[in-house]
Backbone bond lengths (Angstrom), bond angles and torsions (degrees), N, CA, C in turn:
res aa  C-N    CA-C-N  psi(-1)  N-CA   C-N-CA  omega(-1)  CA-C   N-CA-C  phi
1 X - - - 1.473 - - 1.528 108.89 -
2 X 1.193 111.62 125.83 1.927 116.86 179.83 1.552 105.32 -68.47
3 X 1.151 95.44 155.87 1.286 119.58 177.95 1.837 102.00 -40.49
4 X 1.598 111.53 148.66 1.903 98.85 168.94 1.178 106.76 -90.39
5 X 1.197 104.83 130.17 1.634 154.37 -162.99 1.270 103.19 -105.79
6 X 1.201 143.31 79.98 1.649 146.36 164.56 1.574 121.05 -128.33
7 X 1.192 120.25 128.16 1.576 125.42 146.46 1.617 101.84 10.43
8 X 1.455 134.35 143.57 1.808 134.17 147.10 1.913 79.57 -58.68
9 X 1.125 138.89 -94.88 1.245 135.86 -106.30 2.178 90.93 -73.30
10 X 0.784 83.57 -13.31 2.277 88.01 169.95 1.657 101.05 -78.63
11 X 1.563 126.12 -46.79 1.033 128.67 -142.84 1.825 88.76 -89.20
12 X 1.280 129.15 -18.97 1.440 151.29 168.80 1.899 95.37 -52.77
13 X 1.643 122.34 -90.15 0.947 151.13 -140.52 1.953 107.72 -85.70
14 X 1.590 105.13 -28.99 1.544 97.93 171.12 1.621 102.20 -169.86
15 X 1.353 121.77 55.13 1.274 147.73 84.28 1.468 122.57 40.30
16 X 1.582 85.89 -96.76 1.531 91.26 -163.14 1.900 92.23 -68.34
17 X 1.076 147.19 -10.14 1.349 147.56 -179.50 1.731 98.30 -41.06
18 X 1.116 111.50 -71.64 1.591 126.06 -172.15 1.730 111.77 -43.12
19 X 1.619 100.43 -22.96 1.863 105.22 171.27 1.239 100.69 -77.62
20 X 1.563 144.36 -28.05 1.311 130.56 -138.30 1.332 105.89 -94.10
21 X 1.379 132.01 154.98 1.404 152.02 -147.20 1.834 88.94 -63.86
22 X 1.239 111.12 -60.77 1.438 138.38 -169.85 1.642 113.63 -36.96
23 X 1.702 88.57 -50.59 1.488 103.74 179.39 1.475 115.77 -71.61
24 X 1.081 109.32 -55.16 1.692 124.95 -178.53 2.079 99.23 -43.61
25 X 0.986 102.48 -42.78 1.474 114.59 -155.18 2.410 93.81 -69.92
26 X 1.246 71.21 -58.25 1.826 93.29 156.35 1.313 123.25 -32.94
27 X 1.296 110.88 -72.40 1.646 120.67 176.06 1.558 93.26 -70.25
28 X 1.112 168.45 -162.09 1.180 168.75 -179.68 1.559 111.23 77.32
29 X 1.900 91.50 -57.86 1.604 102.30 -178.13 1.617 109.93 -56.09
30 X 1.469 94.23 -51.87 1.436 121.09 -160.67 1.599 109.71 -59.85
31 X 1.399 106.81 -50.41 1.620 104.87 150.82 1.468 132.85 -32.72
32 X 1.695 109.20 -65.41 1.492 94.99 -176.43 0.960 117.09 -87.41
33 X 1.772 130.12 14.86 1.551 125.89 162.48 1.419 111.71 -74.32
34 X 1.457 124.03 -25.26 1.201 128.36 174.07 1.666 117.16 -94.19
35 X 1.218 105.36 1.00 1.517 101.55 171.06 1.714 109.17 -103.75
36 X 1.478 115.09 -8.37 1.471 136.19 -179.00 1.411 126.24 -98.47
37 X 1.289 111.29 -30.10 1.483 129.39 -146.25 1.870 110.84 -152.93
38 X 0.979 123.08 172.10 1.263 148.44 147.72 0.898 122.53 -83.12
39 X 2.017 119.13 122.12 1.182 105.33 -141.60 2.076 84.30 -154.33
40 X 1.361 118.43 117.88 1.332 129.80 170.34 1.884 106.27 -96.84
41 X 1.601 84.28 150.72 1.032 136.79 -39.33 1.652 114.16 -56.68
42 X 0.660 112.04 179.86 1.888 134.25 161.02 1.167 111.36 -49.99
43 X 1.702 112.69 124.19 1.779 123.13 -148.80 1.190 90.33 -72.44
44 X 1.605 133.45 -41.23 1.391 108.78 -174.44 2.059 112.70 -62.36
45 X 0.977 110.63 13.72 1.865 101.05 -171.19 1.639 92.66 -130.27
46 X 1.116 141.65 1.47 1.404 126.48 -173.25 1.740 111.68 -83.53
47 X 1.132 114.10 -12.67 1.643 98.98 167.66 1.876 105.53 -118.38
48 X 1.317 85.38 21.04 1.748 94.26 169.51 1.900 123.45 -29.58
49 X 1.421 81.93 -41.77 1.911 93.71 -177.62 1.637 115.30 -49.20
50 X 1.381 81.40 -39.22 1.781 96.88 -177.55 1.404 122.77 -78.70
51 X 1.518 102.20 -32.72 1.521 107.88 166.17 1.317 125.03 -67.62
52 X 1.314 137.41 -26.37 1.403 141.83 -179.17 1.375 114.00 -107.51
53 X 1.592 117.57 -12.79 1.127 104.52 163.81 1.628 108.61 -135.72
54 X 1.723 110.82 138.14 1.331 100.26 -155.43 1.688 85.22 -100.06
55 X 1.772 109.81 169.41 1.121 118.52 -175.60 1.560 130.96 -54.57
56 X 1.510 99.03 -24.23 1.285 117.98 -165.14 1.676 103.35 -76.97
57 X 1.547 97.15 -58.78 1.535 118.70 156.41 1.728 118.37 -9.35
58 X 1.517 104.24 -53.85 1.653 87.29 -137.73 1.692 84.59 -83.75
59 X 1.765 101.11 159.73 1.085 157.11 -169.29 1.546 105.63 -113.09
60 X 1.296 136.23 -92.64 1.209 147.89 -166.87 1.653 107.77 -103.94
61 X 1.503 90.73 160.15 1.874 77.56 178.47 2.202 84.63 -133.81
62 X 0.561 128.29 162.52 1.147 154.48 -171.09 1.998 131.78 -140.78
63 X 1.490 91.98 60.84 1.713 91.26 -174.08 1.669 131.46 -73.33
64 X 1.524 128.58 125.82 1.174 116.06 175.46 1.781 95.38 -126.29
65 X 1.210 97.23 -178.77 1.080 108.44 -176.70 1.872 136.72 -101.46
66 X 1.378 125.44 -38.09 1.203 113.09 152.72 2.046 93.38 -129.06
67 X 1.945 83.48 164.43 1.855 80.10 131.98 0.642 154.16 56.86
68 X 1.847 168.63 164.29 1.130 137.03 68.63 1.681 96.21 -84.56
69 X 1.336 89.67 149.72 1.564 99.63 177.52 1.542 125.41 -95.30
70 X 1.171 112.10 -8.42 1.518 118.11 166.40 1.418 129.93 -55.22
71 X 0.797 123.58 149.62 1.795 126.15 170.54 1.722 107.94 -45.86
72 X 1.202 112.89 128.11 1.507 124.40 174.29 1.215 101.92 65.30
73 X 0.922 157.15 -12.37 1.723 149.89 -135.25 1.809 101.36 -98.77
74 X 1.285 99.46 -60.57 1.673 100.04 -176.15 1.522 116.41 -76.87
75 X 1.440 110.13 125.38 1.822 131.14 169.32 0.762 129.83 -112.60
76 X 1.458 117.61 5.89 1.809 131.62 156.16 1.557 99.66 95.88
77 X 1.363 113.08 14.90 1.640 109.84 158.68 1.794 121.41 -105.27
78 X 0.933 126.47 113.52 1.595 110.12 -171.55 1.921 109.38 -45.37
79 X 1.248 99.91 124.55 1.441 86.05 148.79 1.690 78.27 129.21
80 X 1.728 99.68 -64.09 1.602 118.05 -142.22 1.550 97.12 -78.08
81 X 1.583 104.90 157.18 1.474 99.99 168.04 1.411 109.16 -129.69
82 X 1.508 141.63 175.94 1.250 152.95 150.07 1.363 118.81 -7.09
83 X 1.303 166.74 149.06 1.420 155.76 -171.99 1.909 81.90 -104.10
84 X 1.447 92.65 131.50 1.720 114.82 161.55 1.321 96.93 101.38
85 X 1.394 118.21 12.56 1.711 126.49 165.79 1.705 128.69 -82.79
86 X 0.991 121.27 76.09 1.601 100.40 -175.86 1.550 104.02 -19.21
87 X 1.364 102.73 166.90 1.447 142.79 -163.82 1.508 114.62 -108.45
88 X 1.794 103.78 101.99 1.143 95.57 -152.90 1.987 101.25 -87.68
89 X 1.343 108.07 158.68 1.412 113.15 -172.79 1.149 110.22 -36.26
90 X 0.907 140.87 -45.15 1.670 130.06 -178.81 1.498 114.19 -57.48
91 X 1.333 113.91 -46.27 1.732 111.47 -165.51 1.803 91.37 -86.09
92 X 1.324 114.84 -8.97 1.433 104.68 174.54 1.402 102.43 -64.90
93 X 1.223 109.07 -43.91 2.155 117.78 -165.81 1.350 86.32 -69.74
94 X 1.281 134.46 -33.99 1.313 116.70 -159.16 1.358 122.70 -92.20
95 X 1.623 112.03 -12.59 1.373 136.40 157.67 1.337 109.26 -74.32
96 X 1.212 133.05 -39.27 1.667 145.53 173.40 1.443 87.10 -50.49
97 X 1.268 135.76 -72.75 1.607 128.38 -142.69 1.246 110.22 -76.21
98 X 1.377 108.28 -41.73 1.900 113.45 151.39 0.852 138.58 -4.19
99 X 1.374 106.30 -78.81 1.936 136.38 168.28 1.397 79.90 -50.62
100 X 1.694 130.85 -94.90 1.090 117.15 -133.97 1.456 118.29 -67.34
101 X 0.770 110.23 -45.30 2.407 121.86 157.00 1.419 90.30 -28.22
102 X 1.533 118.29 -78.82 1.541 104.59 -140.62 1.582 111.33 -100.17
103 X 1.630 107.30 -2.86 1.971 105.74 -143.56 0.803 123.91 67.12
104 X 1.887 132.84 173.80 0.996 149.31 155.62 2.037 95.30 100.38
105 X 1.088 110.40 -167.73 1.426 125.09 174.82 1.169 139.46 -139.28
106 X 1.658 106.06 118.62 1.734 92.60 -154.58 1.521 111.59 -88.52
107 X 1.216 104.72 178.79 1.462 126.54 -136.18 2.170 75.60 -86.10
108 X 1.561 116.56 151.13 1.576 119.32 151.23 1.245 113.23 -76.37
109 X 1.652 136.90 13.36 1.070 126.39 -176.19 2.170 92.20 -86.47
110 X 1.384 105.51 155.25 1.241 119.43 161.09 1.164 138.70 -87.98
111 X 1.571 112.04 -42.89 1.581 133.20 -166.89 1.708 93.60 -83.06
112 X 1.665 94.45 117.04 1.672 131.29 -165.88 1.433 99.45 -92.63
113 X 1.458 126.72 9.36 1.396 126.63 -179.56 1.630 116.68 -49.54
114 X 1.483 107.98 -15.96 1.462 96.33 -160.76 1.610 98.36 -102.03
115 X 1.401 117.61 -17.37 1.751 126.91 156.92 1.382 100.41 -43.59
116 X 1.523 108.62 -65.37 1.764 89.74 -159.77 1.590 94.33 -85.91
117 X 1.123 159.77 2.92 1.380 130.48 154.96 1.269 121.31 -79.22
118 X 1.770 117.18 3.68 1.836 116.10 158.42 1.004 83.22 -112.59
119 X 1.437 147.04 54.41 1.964 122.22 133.90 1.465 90.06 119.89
120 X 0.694 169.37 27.14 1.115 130.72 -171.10 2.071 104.66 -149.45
121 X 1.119 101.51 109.35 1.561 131.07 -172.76 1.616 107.89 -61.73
122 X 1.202 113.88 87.05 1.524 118.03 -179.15 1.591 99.29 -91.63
123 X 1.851 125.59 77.94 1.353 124.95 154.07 1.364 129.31 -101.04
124 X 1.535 90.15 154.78 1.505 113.15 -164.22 1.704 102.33 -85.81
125 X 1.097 121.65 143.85 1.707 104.39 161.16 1.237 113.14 -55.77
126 X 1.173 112.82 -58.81 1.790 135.76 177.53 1.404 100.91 -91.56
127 X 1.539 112.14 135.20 0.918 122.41 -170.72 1.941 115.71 -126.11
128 X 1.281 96.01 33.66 1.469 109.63 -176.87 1.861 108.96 -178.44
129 X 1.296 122.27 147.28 0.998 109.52 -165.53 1.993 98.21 -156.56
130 X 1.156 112.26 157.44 1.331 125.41 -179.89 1.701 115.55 -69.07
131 X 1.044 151.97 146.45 1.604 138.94 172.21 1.645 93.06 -79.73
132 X 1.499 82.87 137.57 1.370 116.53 -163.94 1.629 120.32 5.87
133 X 1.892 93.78 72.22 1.166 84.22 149.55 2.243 88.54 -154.27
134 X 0.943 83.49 142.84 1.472 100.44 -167.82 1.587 108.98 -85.60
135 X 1.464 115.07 121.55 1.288 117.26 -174.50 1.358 116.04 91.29
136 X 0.913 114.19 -16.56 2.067 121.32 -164.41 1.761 90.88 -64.61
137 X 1.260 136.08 30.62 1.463 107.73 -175.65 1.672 81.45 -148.18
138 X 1.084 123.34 -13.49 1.353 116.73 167.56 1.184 126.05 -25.98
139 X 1.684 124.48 159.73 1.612 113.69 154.08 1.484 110.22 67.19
140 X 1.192 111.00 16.06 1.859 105.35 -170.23 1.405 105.30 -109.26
141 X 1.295 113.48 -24.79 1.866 114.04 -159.03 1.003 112.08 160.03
142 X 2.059 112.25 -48.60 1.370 104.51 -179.31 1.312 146.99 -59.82
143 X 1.162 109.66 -28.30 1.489 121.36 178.85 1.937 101.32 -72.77
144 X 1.046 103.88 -29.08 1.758 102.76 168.89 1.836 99.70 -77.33
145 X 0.644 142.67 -75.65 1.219 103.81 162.89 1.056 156.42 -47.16
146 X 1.304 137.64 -48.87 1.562 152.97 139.01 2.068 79.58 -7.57
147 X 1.073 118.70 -81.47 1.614 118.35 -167.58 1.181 109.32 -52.22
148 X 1.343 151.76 -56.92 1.657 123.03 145.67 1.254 142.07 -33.24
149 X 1.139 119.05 -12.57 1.813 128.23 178.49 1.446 80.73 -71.37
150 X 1.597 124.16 -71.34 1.109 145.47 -144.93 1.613 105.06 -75.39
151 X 1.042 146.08 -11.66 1.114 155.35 129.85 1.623 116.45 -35.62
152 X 1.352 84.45 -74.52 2.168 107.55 -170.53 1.844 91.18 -35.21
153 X 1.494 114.77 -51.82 1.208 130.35 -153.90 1.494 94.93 -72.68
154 X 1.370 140.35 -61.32 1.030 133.32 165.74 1.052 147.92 -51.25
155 X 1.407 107.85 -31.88 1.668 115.12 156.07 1.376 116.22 -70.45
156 X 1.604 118.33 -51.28 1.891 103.87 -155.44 1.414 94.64 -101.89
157 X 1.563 121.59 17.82 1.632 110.08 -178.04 1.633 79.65 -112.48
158 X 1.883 86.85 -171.77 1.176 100.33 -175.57 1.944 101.51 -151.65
159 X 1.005 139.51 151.09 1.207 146.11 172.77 1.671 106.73 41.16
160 X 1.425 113.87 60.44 1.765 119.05 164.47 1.160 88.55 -115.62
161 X 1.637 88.35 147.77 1.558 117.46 -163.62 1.638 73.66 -101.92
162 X 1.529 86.50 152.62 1.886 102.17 -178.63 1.895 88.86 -132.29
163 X 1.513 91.84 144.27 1.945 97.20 -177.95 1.029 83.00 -98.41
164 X 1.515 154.94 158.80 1.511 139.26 111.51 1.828 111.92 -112.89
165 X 1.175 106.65 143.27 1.408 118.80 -142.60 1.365 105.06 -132.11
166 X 1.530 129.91 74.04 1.333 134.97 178.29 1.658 98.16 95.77
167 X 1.160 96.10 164.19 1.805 108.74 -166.79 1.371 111.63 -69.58
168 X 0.977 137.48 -0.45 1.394 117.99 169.27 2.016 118.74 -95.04
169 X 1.718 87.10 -26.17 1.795 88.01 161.31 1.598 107.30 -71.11
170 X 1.140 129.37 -41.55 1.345 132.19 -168.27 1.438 98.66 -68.95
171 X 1.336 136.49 -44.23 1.509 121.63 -173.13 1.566 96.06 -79.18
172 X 1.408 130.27 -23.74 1.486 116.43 -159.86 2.094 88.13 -85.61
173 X 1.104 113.16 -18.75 1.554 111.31 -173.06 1.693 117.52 -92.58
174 X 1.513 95.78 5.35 1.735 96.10 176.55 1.660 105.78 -52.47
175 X 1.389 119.54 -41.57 1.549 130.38 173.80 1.380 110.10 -28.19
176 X 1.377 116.98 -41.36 1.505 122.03 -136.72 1.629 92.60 -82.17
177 X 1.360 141.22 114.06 1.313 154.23 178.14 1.737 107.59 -66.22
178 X 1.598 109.99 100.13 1.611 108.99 -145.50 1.496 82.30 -103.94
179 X 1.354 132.43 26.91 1.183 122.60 175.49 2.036 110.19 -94.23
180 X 1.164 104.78 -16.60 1.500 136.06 -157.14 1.852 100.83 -112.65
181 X 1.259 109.03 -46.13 1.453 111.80 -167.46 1.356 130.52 -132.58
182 X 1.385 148.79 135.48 1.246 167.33 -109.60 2.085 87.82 -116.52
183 X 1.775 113.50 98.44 1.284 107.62 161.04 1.585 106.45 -107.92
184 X 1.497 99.04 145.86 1.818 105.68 164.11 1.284 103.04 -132.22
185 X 1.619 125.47 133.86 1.083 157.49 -160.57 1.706 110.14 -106.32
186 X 0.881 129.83 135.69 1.612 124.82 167.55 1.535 90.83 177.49
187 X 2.141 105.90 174.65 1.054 104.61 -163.44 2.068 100.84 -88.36
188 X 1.062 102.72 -179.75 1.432 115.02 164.87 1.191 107.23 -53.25
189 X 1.879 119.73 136.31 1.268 141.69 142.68 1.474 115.30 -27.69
190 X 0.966 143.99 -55.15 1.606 159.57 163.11 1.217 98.09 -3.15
191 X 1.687 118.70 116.00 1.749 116.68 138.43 1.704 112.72 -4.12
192 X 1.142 110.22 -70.96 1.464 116.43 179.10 1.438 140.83 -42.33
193 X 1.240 99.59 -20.54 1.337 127.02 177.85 0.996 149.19 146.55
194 X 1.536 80.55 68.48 1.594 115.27 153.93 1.491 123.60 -68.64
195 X 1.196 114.38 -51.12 1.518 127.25 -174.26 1.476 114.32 -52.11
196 X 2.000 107.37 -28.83 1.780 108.96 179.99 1.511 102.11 -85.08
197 X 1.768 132.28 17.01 1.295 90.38 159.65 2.023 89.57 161.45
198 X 1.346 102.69 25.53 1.483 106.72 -167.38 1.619 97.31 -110.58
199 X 1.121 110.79 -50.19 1.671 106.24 177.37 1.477 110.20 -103.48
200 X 1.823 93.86 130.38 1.192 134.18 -176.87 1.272 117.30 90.02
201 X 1.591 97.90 13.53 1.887 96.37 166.22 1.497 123.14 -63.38
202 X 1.481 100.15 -32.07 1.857 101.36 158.88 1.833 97.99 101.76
203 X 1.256 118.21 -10.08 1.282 105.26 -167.18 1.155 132.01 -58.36
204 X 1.641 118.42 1.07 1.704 131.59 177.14 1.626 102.52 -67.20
205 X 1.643 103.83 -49.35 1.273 100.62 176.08 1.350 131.07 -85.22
206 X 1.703 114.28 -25.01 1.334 104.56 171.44 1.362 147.85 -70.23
207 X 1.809 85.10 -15.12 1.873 108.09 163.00 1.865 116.50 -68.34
208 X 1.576 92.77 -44.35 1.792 83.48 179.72 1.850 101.30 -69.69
209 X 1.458 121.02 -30.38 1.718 105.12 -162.82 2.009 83.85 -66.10
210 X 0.710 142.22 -41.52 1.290 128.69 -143.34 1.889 87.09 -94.40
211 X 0.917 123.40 -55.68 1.575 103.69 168.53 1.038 135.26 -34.00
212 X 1.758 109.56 -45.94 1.491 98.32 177.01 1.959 105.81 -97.43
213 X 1.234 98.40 39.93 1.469 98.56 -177.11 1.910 97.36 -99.82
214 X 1.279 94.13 -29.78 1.811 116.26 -177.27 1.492 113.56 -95.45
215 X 1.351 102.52 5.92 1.473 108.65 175.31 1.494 122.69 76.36
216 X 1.966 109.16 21.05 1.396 105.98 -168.84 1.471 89.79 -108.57
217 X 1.316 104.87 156.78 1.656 122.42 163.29 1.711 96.67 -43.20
218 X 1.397 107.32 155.69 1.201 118.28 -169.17 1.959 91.45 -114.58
219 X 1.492 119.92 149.24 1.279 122.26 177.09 1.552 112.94 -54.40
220 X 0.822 112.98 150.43 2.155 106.16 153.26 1.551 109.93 -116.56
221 X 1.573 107.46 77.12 1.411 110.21 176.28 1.311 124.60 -51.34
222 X 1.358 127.20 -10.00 1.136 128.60 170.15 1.538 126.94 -78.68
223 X 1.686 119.26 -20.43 0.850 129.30 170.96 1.540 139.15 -63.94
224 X 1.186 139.55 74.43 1.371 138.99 -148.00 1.660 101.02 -122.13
């Protein structure tokens, strides 16, 4: 596992995380899975989120849950993959709702780099994962962290719109203090179920109306 790689203004706000018993125990694991195994993404890209988008920055937060576990695919943004990667079913649905939310036609590129350099926090619960095997990094630390990012963000920010996207963002976002900040609810991107509640939830547009309702620049999701 590479050295942690974050933004100063992350290393400000949850910091002291990287001292805690929890974490240490974490990096340890995370080490000898990569000295054993095949291991996504690539240690230099796993706190990527933080590198392209600084704390002060974010706008939207965007939670998924591991990974992708395929070869090349994961770049430490949820959702996004490597440029010259097919497009895996989920960011297809999630390009589908796009078009229909906003118009126009989105781009076959994958890599979401240009989301998080206008604001917008593409995290994973898990932030490292086994080749092809889904979940194998669970239960280790990350999600105790992943839940302090998500904290930091809720306490010292103020009006970020949070996506959560099928029940496991929604149970990991009970944290999120909705008295202070902008939540939208719908089902998971997933083949699986998408159809009960992912297209035509509208949330491309209901994040920019409420941004520029607060006077923030609005995203250009189309821009990749």
């Amino acid at each position: 596992m590479a050295q942690v790689k974050i933004d100063p203004s992350w290393e400000k706000v949850i910091g002291e995380e990287f001292g805690k018993e929890y974490f240490e125990k974490l990096v340890e694991f995370v080490k000898k899975e990569f000295a054993g195994r095949t291991i996504y993404p690539e240690g230099k890209n796993i706190f990527r989120a933080f590198e392209l988008c600084p704390f002060e920055d974010v706008k939207v937060v965007i939670l998924g849950q591991d990974p992708y576990h395929g070869p090349k695919q994961a770049n430490g943004l949820c959702f996004s993959v490597n440029d010259g990667i097919p497009l895996p079913p989920s960011l297809q649905n999630i390009y589908k709702e796009i078009e229909t939310d906003l118009g126009g036609k989105m781009s076959t590129k994958g890599n979401l780099d240009n989301w998080a350099r206008q604001g917008v926090l593409l995290l994973n619960a898990t932030l490292t994962v086994r080749a092809n095997t889904a979940g194998s990094h669970q239960h280790k630390g990350w999600e105790e962290f992943t839940d302090a990012v998500i904290k930091a963000i809720s306490d010292k920010k103020e009006h970020i719109v949070f996506l959560l996207w099928g029940r496991y963002a929604q149970e990991k976002g009970k944290i999120i203090d909705r008295a202070k900040h902008h939540v939208l609810t719908a089902a998971h991107p997933s083949p699986f179920s998408v159809h009960s509640g992912f297209f035509g939830c509208k949330h491309f547009s209901k994040t920019n109306e409420y941004l520029k309702s607060i006077g923030e620049k609005s995203i250009d999701w189309t821009a990749l």
